[in-house]
Each structure stands twice: as structure tokens, then as C-alpha cells.
N, CA, C and O atoms as a GROMACS GRO file, in nm:
protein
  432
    1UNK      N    1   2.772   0.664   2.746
    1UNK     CA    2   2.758   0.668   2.601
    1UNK      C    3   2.667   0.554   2.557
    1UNK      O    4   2.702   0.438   2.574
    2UNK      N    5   2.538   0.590   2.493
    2UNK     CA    6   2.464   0.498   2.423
    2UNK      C    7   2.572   0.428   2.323
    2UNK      O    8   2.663   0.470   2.252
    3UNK      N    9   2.499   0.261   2.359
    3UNK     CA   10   2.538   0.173   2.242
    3UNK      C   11   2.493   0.200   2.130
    3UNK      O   12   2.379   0.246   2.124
    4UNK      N   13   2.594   0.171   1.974
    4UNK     CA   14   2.564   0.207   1.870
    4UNK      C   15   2.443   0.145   1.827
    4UNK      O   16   2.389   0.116   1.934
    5UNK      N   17   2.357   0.101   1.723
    5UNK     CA   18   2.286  -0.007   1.693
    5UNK      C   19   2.340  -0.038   1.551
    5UNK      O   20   2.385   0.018   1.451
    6UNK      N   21   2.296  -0.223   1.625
    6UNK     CA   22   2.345  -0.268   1.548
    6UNK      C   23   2.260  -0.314   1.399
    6UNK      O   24   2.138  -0.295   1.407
    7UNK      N   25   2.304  -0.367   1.275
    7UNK     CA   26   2.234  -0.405   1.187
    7UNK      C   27   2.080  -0.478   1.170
    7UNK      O   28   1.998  -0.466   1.080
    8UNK      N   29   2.076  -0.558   1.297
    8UNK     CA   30   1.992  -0.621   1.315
    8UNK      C   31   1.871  -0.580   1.400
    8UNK      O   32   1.772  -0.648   1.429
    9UNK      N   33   1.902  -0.453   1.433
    9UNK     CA   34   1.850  -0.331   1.563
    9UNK      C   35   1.734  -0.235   1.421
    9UNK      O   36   1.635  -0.163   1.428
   10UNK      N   37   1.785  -0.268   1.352
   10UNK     CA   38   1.696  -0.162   1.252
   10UNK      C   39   1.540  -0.244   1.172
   10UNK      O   40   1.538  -0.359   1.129
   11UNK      N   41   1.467  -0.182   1.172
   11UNK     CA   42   1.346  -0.236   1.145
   11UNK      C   43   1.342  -0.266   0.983
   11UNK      O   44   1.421  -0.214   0.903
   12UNK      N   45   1.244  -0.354   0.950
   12UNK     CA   46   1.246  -0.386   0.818
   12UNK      C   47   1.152  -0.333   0.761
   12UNK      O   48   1.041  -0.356   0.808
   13UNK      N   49   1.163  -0.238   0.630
   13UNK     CA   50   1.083  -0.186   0.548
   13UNK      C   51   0.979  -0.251   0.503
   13UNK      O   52   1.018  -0.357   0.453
   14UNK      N   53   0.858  -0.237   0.494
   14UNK     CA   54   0.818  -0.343   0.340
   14UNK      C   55   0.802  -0.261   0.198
   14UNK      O   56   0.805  -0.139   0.184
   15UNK      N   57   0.787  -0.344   0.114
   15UNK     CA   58   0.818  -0.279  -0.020
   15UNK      C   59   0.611  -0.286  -0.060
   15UNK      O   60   0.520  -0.368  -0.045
   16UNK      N   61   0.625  -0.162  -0.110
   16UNK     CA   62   0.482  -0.164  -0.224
   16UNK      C   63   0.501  -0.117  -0.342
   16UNK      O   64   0.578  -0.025  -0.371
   17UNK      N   65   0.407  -0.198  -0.440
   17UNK     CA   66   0.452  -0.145  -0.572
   17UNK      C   67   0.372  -0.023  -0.621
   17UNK      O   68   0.274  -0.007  -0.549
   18UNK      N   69   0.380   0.054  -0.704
   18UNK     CA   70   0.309   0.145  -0.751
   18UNK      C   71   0.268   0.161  -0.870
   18UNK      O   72   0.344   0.164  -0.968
   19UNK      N   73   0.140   0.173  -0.875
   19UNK     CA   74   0.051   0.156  -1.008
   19UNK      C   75   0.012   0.296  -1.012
   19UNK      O   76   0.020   0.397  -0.942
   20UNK      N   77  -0.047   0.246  -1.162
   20UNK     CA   78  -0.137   0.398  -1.251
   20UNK      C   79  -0.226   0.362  -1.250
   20UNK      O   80  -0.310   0.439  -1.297
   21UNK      N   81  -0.281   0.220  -1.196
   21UNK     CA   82  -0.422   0.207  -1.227
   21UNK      C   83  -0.493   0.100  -1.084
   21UNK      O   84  -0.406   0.069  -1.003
   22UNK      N   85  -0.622   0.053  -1.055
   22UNK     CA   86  -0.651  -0.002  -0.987
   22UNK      C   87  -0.602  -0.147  -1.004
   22UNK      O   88  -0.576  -0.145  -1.124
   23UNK      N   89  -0.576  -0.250  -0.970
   23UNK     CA   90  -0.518  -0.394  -0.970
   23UNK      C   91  -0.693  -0.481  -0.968
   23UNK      O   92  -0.792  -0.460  -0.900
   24UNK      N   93  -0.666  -0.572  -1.068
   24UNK     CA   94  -0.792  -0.667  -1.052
   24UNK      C   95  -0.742  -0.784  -0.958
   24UNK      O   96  -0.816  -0.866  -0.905
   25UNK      N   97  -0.641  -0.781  -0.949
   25UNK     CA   98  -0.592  -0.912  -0.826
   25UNK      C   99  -0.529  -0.848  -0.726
   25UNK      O  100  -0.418  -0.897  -0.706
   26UNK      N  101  -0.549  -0.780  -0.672
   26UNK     CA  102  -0.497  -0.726  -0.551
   26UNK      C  103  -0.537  -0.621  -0.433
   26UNK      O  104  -0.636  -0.557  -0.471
   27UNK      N  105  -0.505  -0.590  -0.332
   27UNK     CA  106  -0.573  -0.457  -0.231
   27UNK      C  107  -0.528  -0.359  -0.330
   27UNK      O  108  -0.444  -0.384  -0.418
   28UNK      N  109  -0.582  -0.252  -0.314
   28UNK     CA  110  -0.490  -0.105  -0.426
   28UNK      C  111  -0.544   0.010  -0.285
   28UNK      O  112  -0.656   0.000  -0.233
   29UNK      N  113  -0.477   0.079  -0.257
   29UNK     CA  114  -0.414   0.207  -0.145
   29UNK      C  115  -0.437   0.331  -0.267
   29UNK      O  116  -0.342   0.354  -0.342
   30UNK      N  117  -0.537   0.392  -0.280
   30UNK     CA  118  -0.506   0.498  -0.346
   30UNK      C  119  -0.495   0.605  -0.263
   30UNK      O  120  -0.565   0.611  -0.162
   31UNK      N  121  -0.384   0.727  -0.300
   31UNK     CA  122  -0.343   0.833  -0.175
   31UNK      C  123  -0.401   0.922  -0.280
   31UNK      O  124  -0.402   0.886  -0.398
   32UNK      N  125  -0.456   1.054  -0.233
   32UNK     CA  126  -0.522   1.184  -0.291
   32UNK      C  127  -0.487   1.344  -0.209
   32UNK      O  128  -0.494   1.371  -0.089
   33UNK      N  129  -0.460   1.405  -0.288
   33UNK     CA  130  -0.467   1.517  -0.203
   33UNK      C  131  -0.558   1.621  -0.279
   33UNK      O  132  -0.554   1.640  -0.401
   34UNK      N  133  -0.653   1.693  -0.176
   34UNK     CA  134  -0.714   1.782  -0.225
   34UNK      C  135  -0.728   1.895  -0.166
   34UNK      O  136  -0.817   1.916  -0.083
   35UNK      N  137  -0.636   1.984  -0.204
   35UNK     CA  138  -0.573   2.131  -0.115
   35UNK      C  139  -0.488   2.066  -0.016
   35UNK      O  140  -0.409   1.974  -0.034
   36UNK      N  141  -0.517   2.130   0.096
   36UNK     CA  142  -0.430   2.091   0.185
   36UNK      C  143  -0.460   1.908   0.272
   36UNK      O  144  -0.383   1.851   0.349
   37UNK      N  145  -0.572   1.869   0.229
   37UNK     CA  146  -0.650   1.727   0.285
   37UNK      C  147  -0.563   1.614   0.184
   37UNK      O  148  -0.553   1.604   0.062
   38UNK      N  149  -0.518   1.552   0.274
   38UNK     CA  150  -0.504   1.417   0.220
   38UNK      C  151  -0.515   1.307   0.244
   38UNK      O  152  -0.459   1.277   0.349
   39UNK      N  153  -0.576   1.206   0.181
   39UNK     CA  154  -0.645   1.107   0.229
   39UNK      C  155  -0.623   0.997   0.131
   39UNK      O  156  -0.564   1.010   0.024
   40UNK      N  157  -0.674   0.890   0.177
   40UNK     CA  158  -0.638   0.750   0.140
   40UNK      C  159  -0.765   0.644   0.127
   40UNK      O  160  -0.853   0.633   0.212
   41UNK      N  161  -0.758   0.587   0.033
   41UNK     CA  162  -0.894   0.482  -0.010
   41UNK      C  163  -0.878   0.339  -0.040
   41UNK      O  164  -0.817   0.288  -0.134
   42UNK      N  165  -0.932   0.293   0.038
   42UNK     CA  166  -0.901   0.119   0.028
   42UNK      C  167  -0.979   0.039  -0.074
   42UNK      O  168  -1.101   0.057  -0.075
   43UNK      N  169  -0.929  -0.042  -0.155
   43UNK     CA  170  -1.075  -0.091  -0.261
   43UNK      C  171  -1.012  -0.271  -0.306
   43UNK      O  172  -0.901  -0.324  -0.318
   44UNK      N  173  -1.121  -0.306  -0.317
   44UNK     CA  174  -1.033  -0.442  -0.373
   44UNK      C  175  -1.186  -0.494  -0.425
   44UNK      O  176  -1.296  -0.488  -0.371
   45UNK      N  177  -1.138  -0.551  -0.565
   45UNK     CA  178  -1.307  -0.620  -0.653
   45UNK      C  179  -1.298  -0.794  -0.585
   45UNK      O  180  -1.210  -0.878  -0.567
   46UNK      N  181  -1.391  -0.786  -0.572
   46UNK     CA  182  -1.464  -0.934  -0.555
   46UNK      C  183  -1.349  -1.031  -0.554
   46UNK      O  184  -1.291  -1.077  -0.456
   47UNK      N  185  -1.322  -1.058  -0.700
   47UNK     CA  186  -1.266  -1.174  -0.756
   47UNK      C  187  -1.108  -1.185  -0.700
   47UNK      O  188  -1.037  -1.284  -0.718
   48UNK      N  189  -1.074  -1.086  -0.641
   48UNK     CA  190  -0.934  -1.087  -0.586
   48UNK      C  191  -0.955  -1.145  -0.492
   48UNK      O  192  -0.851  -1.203  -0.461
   49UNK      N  193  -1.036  -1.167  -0.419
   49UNK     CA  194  -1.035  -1.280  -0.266
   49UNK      C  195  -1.093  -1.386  -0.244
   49UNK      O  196  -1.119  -1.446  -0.141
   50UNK      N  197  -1.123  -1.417  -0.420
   50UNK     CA  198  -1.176  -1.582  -0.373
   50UNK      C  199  -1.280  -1.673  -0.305
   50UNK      O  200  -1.291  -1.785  -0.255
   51UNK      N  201  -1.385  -1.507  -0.345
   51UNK     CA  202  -1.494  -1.572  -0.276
   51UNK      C  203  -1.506  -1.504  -0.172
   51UNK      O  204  -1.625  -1.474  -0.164
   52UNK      N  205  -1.445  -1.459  -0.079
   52UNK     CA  206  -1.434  -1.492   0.059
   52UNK      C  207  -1.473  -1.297   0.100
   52UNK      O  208  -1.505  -1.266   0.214
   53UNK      N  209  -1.463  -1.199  -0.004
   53UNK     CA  210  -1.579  -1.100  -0.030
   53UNK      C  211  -1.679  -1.128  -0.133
   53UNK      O  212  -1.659  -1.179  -0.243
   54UNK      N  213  -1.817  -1.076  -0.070
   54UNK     CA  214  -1.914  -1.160  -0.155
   54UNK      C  215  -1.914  -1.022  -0.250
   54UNK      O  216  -1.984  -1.060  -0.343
   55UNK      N  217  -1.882  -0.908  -0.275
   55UNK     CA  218  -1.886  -0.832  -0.361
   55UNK      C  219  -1.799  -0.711  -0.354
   55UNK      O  220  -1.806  -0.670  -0.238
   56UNK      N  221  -1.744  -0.658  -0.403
   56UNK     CA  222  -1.594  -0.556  -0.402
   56UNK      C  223  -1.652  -0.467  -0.317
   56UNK      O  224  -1.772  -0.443  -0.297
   57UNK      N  225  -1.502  -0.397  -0.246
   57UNK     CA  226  -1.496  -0.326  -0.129
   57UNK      C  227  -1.412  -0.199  -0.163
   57UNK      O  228  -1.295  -0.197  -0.201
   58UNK      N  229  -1.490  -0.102  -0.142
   58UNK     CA  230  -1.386   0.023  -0.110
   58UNK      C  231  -1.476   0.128   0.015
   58UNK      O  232  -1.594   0.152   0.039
   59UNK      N  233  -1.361   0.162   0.066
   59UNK     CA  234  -1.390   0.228   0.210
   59UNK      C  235  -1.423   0.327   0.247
   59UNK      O  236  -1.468   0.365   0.355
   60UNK      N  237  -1.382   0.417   0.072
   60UNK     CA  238  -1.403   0.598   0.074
   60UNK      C  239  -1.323   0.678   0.154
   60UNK      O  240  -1.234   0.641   0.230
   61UNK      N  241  -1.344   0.742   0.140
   61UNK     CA  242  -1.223   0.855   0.205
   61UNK      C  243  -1.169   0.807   0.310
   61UNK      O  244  -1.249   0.729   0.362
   62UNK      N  245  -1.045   0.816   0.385
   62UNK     CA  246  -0.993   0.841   0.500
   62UNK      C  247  -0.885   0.901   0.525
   62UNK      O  248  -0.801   0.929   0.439
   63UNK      N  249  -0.875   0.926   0.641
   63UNK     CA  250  -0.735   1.021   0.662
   63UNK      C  251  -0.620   0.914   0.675
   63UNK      O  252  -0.619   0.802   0.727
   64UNK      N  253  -0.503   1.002   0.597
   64UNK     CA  254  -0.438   0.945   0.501
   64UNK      C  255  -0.329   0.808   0.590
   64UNK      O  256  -0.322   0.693   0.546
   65UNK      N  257  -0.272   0.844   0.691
   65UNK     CA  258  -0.202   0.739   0.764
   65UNK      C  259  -0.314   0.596   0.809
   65UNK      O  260  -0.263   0.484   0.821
   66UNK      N  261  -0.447   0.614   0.828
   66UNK     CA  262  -0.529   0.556   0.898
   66UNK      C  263  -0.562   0.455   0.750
   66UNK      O  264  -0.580   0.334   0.760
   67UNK      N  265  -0.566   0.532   0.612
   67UNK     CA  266  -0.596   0.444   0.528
   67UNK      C  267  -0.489   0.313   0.480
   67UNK      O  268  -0.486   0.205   0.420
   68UNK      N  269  -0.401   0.419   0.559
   68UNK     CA  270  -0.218   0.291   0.517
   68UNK      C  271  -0.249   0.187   0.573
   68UNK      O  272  -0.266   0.074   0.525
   69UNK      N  273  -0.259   0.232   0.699
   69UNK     CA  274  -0.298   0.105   0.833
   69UNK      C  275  -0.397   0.009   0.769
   69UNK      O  276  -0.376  -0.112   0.763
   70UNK      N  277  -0.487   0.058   0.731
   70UNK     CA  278  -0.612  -0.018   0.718
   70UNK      C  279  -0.592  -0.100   0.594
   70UNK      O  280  -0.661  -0.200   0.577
   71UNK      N  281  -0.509  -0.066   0.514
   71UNK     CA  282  -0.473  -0.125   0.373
   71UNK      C  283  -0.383  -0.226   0.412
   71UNK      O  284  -0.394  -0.344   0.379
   72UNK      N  285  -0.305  -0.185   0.475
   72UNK     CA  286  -0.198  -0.333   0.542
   72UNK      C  287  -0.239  -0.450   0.589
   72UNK      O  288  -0.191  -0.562   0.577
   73UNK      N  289  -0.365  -0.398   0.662
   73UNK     CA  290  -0.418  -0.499   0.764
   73UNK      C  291  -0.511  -0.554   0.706
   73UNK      O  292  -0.531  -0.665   0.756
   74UNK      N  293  -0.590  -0.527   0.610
   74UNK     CA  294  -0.679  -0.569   0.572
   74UNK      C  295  -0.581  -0.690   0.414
   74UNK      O  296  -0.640  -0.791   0.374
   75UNK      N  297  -0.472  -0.658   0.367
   75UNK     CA  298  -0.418  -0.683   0.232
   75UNK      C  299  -0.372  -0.811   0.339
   75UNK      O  300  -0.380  -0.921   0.284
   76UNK      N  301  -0.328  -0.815   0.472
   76UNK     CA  302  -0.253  -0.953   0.554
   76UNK      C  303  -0.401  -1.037   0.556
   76UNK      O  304  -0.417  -1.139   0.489
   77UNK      N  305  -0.511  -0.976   0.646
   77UNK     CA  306  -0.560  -1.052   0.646
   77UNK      C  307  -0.615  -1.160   0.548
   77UNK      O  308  -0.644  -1.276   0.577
   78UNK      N  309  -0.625  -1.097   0.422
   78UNK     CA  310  -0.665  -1.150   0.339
   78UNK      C  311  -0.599  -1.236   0.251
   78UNK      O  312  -0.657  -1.320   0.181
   79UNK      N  313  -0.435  -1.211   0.254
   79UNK     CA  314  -0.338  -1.284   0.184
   79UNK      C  315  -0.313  -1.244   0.132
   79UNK      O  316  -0.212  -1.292   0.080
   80UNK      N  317  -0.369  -1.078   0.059
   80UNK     CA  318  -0.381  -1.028  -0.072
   80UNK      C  319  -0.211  -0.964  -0.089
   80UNK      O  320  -0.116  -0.951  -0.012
   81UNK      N  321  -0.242  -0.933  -0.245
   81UNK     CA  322  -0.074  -0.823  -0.227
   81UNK      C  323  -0.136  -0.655  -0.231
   81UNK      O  324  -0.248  -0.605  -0.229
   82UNK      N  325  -0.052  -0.623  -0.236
   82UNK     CA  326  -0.090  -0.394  -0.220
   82UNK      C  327  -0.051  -0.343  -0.226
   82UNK      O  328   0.045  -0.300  -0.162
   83UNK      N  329  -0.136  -0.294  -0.362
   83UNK     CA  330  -0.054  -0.219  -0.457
   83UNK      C  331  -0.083  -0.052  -0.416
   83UNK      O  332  -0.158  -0.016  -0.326
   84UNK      N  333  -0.009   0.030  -0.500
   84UNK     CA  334  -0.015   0.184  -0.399
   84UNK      C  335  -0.036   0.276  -0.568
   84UNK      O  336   0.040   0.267  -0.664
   85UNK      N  337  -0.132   0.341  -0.559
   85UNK     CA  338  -0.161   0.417  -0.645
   85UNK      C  339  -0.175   0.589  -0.642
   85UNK      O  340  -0.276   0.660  -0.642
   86UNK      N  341  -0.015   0.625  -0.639
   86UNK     CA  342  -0.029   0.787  -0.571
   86UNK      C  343  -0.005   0.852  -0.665
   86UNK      O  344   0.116   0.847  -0.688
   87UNK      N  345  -0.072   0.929  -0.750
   87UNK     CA  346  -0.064   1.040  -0.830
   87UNK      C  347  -0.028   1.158  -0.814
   87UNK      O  348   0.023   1.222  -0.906
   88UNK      N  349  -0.052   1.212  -0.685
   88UNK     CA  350  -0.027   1.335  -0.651
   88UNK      C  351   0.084   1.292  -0.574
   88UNK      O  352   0.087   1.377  -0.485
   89UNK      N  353   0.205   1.191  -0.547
   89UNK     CA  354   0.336   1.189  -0.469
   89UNK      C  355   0.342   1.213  -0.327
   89UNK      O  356   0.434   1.273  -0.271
   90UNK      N  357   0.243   1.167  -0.271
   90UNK     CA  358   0.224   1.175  -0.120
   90UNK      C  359   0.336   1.085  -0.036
   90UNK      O  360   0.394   1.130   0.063
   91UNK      N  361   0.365   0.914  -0.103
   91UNK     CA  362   0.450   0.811  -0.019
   91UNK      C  363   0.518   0.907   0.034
   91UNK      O  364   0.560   0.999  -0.035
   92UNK      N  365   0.536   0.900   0.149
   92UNK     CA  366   0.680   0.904   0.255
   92UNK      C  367   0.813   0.743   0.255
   92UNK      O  368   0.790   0.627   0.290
   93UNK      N  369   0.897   0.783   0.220
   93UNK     CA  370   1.006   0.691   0.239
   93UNK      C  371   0.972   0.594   0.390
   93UNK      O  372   0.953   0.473   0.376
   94UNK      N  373   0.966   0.638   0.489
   94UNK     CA  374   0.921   0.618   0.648
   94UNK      C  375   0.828   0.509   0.648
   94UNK      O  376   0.835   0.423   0.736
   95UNK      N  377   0.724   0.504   0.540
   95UNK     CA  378   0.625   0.383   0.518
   95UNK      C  379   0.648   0.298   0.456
   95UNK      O  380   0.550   0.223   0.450
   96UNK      N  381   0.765   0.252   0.378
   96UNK     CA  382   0.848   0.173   0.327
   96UNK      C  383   0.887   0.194   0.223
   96UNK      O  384   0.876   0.315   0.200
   97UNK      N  385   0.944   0.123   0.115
   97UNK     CA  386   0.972   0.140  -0.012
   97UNK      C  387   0.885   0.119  -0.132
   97UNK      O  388   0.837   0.011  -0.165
   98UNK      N  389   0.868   0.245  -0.202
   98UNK     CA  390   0.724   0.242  -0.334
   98UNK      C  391   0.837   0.196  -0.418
   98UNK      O  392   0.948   0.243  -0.394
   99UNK      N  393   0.820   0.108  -0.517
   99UNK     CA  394   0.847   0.083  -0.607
   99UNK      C  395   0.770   0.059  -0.744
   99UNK      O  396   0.649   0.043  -0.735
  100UNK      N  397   0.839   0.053  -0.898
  100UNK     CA  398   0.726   0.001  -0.986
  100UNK      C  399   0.785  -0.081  -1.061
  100UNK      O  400   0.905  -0.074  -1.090
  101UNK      N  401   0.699  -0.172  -1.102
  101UNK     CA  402   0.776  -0.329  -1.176
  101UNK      C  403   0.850  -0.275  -1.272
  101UNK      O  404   0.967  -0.301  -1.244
  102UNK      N  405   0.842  -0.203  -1.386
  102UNK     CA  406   0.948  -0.128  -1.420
  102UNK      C  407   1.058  -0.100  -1.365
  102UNK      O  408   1.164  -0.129  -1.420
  103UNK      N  409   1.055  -0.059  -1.288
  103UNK     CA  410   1.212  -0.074  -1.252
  103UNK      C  411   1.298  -0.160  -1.152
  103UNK      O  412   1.399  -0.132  -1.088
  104UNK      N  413   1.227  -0.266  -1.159
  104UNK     CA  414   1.283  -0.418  -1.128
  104UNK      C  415   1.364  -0.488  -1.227
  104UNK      O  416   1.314  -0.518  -1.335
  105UNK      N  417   1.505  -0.523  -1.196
  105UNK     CA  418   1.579  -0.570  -1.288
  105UNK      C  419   1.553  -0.682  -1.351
  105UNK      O  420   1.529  -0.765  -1.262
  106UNK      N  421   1.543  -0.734  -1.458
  106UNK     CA  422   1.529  -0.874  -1.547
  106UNK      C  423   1.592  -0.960  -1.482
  106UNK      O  424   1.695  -0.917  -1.430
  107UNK      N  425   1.563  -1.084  -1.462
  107UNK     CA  426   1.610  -1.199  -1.385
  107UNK      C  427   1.701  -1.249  -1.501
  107UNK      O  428   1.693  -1.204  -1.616
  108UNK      N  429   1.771  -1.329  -1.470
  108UNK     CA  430   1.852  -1.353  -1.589
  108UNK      C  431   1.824  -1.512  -1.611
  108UNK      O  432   1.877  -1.571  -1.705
   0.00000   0.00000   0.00000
């Protein structure tokens, strides 16, 4: 009989927030579907990295898991935060938790 697992056996989500619009300080993940294609676009303006892009970046289309990846990795390398902009409701739970500052409780 397999051992159960334990609490500490389970992987940790990360949380992204979800916008209606592009972020001027941050990576933004936009997900799209068009018919049955869905895909994912990486973009971030200039001024969100401090210099350190000499002029804003977006990547254009990609297929849609490959753009997650690339949004993660690129939002670490950079320090940035990443934000998720899905209109058409693509997130999968499996890629962590979408959330929107709205419905973050008031600190007291």
C-alpha cells in the first residue's frame, strides 16, 4: 500500500492576479482564443523594468502553455510581478490561482 502524502508532499500554487487591462508596471500574460486556437502573449512597456528594456516588449502570438512558461520566466527574471489578462476564461486552476484585487479582503 502506497504511503499517503503528506501536507508538505503537495506542491505550491502561485497566485496571479487578473486584469481587464494591460499593467504599466508589470509583465501582463494575455490568453486569447480564436475558434478552436488558443494562445498567449507576453508584453511589458519599457518603464516597468527600469531601464534594463531599452523599449517595450511583446512576443505575439504563442501557443498557449508555452506563453505561461515564458511569462513566468521572463516576469522572475526580471523581478517583475504578472498580471493575467483572460477574457475569453481560458486559466486552468492546475496553473495556479487567478485572482482579482477585488476580491482581496481589506486589511484591517
Amino acid at each position: 500500500m502506497a504511503d499517503s502524502p503528506t501536507p508538505g508532499d503537495a506542491p505550491t500554487l502561485n497566485r496571479f492576479e487578473q486584469v481587464d487591462e494591460p499593467a504599466d508596471d508589470a509583465m501582463t500574460l494575455t490568453l486569447a482564443r480564436d475558434g478552436e486556437k488558443m494562445t498567449g502573449t507576453v508584453s511589458c512597456p519599457a518603464a516597468a523594468t527600469g531601464g534594463r528594456l531599452p523599449k517595450g516588449f511583446n512576443s505575439g502570438e504563442m501557443p498557449l502553455k508555452e506563453s505561461i512558461r515564458a511569462a513566468v520566466r521572463m516576469a522572475n527574471d526580471f523581478k517583475l510581478a504578472l498580471v493575467v489578462l483572460d477574457p475569453d476564461g481560458l486559466w486552468q486552476p492546475s496553473w495556479g490561482t487567478l485572482y482579482r484585487w477585488d476580491d482581496e479582503p481589506e486589511a484591517a
